[in-house]
C-alpha positions in Angstrom: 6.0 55.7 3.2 6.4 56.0 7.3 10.4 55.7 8.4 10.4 52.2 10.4 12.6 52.9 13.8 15.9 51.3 14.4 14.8 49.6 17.0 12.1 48.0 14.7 14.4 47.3 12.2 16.3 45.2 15.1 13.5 43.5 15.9 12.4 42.4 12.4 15.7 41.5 11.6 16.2 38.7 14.7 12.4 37.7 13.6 13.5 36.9 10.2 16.9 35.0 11.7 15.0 32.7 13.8 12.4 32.4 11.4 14.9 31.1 9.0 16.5 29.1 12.2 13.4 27.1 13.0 11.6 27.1 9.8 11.7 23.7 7.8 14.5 23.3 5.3 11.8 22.6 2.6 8.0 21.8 2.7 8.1 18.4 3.6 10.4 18.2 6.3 9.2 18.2 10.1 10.1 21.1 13.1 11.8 19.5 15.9 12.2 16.0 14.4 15.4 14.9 12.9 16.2 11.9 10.6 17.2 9.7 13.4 14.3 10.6 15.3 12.1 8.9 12.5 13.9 6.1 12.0 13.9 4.8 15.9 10.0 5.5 15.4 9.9 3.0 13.0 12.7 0.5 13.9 10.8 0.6 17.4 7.1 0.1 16.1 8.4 -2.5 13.1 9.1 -5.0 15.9 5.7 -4.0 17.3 4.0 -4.4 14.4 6.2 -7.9 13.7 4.4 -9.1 17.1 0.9 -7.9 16.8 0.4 -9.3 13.1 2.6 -11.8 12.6 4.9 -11.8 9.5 3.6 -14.0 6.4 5.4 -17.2 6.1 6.6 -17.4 2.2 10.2 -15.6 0.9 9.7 -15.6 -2.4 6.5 -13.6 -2.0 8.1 -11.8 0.8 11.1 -11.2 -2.0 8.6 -10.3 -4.1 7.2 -7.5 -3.0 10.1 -6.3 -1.8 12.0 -6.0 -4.7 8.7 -4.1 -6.6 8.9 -1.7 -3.3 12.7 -1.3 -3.7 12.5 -0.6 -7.5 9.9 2.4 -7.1 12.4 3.5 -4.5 15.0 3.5 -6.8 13.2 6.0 -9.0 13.1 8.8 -6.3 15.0 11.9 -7.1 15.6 12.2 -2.7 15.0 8.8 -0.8 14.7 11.1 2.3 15.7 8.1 4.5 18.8 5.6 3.5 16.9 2.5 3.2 13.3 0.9 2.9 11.5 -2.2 4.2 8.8 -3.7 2.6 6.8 -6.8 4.7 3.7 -9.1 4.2 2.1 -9.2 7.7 -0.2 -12.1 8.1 -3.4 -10.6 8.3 -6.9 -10.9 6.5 -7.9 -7.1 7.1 -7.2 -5.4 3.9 -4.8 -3.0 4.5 -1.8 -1.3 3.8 0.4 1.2 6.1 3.5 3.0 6.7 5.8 3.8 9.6 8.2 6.9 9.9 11.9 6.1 8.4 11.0 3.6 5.9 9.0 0.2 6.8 5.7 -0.2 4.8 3.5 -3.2 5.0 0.6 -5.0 2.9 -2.1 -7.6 4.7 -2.5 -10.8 3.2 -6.1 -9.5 2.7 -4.7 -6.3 0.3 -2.8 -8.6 -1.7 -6.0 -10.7 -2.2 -7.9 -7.5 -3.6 -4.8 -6.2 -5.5 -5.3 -7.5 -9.3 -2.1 -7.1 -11.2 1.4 -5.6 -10.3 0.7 -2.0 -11.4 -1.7 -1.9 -8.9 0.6 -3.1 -6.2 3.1 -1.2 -7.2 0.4 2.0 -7.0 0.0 1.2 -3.5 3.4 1.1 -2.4 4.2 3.7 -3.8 1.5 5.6 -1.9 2.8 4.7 1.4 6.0 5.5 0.3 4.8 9.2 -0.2 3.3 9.0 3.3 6.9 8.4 4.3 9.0 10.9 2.3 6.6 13.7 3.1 6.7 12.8 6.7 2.7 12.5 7.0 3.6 9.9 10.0 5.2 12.7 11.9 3.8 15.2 11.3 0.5 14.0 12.4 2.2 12.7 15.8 3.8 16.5 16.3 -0.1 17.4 16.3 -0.9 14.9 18.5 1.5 14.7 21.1 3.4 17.4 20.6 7.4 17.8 19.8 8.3 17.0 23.4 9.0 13.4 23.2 9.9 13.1 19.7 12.9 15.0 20.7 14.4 12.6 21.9 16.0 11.2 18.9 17.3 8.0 18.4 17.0 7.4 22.9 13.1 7.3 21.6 13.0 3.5 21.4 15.4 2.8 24.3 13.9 0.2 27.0 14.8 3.1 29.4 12.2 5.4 27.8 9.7 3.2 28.2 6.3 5.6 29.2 7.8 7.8 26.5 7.6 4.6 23.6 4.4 3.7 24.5 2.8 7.2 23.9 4.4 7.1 20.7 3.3 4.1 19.6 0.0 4.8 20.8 0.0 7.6 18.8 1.1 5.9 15.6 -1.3 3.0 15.9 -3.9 5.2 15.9 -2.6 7.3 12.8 -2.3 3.2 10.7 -5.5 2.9 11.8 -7.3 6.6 11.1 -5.3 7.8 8.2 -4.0 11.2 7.8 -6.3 13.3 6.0 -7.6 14.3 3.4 -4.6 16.1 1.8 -2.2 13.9 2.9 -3.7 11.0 0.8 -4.3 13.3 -2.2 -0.7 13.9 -1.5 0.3 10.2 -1.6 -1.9 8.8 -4.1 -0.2 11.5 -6.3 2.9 10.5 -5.9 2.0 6.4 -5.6 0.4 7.5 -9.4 4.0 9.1 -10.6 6.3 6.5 -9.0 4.7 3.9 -10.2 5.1 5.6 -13.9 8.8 6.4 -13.4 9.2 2.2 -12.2 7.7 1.3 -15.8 3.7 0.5 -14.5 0.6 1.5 -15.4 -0.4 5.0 -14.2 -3.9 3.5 -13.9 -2.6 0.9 -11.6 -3.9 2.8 -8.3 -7.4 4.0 -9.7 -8.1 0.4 -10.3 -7.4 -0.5 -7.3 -9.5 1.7 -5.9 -12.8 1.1 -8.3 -12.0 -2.8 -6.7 -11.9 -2.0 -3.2 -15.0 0.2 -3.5 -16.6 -2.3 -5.3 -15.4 -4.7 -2.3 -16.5 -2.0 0.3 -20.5 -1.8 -1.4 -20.8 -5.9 -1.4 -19.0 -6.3 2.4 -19.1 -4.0 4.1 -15.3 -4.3 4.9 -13.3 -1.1 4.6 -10.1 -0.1 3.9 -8.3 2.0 5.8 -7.9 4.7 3.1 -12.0 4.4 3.1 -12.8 5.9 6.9 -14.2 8.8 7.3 -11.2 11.4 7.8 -9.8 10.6 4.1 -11.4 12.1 1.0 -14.4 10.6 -0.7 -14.0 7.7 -2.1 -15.7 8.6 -5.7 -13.2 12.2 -5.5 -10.3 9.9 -5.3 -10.9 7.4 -7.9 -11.8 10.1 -10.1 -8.9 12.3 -9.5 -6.3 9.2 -9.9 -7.9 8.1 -13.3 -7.8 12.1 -14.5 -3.9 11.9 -13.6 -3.3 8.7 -15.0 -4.7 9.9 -18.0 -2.7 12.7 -18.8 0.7 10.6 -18.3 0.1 8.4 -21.0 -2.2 7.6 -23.9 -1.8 3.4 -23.6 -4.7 1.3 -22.6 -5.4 1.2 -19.0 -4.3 -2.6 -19.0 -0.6 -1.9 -20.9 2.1 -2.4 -18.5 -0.3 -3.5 -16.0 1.5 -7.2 -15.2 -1.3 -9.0 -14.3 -0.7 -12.4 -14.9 2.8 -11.9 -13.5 1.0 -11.3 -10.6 -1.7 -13.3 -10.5 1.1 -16.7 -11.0 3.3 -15.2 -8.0 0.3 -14.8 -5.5 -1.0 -18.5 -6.3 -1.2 -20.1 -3.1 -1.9 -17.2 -1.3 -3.7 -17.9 2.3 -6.9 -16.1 2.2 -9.2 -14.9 5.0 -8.4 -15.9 8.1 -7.0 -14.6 11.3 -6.6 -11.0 11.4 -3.9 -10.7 14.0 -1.4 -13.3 15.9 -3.4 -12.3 18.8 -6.6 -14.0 16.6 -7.7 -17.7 18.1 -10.7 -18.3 16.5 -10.4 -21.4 14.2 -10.9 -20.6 10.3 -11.5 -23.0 7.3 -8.3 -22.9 5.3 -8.8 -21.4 1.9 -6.3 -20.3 -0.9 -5.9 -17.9 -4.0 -5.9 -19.7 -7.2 -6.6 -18.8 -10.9 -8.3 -20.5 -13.8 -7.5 -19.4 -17.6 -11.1 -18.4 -18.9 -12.1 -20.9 -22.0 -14.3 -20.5 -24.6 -17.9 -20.0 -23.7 -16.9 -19.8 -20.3 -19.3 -17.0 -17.4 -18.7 -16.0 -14.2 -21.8 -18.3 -13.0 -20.4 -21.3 -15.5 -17.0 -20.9 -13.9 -18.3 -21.3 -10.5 -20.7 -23.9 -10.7 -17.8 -25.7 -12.6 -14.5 -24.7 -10.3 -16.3 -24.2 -6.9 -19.5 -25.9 -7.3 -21.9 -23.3 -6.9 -23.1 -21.2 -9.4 -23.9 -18.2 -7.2 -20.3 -17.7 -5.9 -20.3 -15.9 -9.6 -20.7 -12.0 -7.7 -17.9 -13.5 -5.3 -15.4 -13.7 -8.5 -16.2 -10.6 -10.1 -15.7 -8.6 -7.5 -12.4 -10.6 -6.6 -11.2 -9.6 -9.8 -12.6 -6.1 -10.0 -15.0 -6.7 -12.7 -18.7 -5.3 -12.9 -21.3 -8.3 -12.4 -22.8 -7.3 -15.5 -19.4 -7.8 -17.2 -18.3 -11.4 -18.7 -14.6 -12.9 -18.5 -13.1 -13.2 -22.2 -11.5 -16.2 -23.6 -7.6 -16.7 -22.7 -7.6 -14.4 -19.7 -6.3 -15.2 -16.1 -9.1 -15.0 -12.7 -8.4 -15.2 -9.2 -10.9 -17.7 -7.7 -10.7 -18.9 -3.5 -10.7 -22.7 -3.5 -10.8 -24.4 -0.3 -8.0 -26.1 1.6 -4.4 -25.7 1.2 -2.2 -25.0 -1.7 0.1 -28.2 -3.0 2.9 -26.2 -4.6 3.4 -29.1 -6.7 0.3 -28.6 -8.1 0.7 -27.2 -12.2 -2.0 -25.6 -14.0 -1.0 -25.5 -17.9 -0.9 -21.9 -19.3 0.7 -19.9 -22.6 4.2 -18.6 -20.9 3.1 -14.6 -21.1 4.0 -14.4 -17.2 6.0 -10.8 -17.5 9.5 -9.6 -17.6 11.4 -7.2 -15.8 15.7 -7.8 -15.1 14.7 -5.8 -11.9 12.9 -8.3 -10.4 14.7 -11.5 -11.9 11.3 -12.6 -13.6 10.5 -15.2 -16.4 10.1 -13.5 -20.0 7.3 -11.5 -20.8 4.7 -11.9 -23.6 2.0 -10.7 -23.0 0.4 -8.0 -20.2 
């Protein structure tokens, strides 16, 4: 083995030293951004994002999903950032997205698709991955280098003005492009195992998915997790199922909440504008559900509820079902009547809307 000079020994040595220096701590944290940096990227943008969307007008949805968001945080084994912020931004796009230190957000038009709370819960979780494995960050440090971000917490100061809006720039382009395909492996991995750990259905995300596609094939409308720069759509669902599967051996539908769900997003606006900034006039329309009766179809249910038989494709795929598929007796479907909600309005069901001390739900019997 050749003698290595003293001099070369010297040199290695202060290469490893600074290697160690300026290496991340671990293989999720960012070079040249700290904690504080993070969170003034996304204090700063969450007012931003406030403006451009518009936040959704009803607190105990707003509470809602808040509380489903804060539980799955509660289940993390490091947080990464001291707290989280979950908001409904009033917006028909179906979409969900998450800012550096902690604020993720669901469209009116995601909570639409979303069919039970297992799948919400999925989703969530999978922007909370973007956010614990710094994928917002990381992706800006590629785009507009480290400079700027190193300004910490002066980031979002009025006085750095040129500065904010480059950043912000920067991550309204990332909400709207994704961040790859690895990073949403990454986080639909961990949206999969949080939402386990919180006491969901692992299958929660894959079914969400199998909806949107199914969504994406009749509209044309896409998700954001659907552009081109994230994985194939087909790779994902199958990948989420396969994981789901070898968590647990219950049916895809135990601990899936559904009609827990389905009662708390009664009401919900649907459609509409996309953005404050939005002035074109829309029909109002709402989310309701009808309890599937004997002898009931999709094309009997729509004749009968919405008065046109052909809106029968429109409520299977609302609900994720095939077309070929056929409701079953006693079950809960979304359905879009026109209008707006009453909220005194009752619809008489069996009490199975679920359980959970965590949330401060009515009792579970059922689903």
């Amino acid at each position: 083995m050749p003698k290595i000079s003293k001099n070369l020994k010297t040199h290695l040595s202060l290469f490893l030293a600074l290697l160690v220096l300026f290496l991340p701590l671990d293989s999720h944290s960012v070079p040249f951004i700290d904690q504080e940096a993070e969170i003034a990227m996304g204090k700063g943008a969450d007012r931003q994002i406030s403006q451009q969307y518009g936040i959704y007008q009803d607190k105990e949805l707003q509470i809602y999903v808040n509380r489903i968001g804060q539980k799955l945080v509660s289940q993390l084994s490091d947080k990464v950032f001291p707290n989280y912020y979950f908001r409904i931004v009033d917006s028909s796009e179906i979409n969900a997205f998450a800012l550096p230190g902690g604020y993720v957000y669901v469209t009116l038009g995601l909570l639409a698709m979303v069919n039970s709370e297992a799948e919400l819960a999925g989703v969530l979780g999978h922007e909370i991955g973007h956010i614990i494995f710094h994928h917002g960050a990381k992706q800006m440090v590629r785009s507009i280098g480290s400079q700027v971000l190193a300004l910490g917490g002066a980031i979002a100061s009025p006085k750095n003005a040129g500065q904010w809006l480059v950043v912000s720039s920067a991550m309204s382009q990332q909400i709207l492009l994704g961040y790859g395909r690895e990073a949403e492996i990454e986080s639909d991995q961990q949206g999969i195992l949080n939402s386990k750990e919180a006491g969901y259905s692992p299958f929660g995300m894959s079914n969400f998915l199998k909806s949107l596609r199914r969504k994406e094939i009749m509209s044309g409308q896409s998700y954001h997790a659907f552009q081109a720069s994230h994985p194939d759509t087909r790779d994902r669902i199958v990948k989420a199922h396969l994981l789901a599967g070898r968590m647990t051996h219950a049916p895809e539908n135990a601990k899936s909440f559904r009609d827990r769900y389905l009662n708390r997003i009664r009401g919900l606006k649907y459609e509409g504008q996309k953005h404050a900034g939005d002035r074109k006039r829309y029909q109002p329309q709402y989310i309701d559900y009808y309890e599937v009766r004997e002898g009931d179809t999709f094309q009997s249910i729509a004749a009968k509820e919405l008065g046109d038989k052909r809106k029968d494709l429109d409520i299977s795929v609302l609900n994720g079902r095939r077309e070929s598929s056929q409701p079953e007796p006693g079950s809960l479907l979304k359905i879009v009547r026109k209008g707006k909600f009453k909220k005194n309005k009752i619809l008489q069901l069996n009490p199975d809307f679920g359980s959970d001390p965590a949330l401060g739900l009515p009792p579970l019997q059922n689903n």
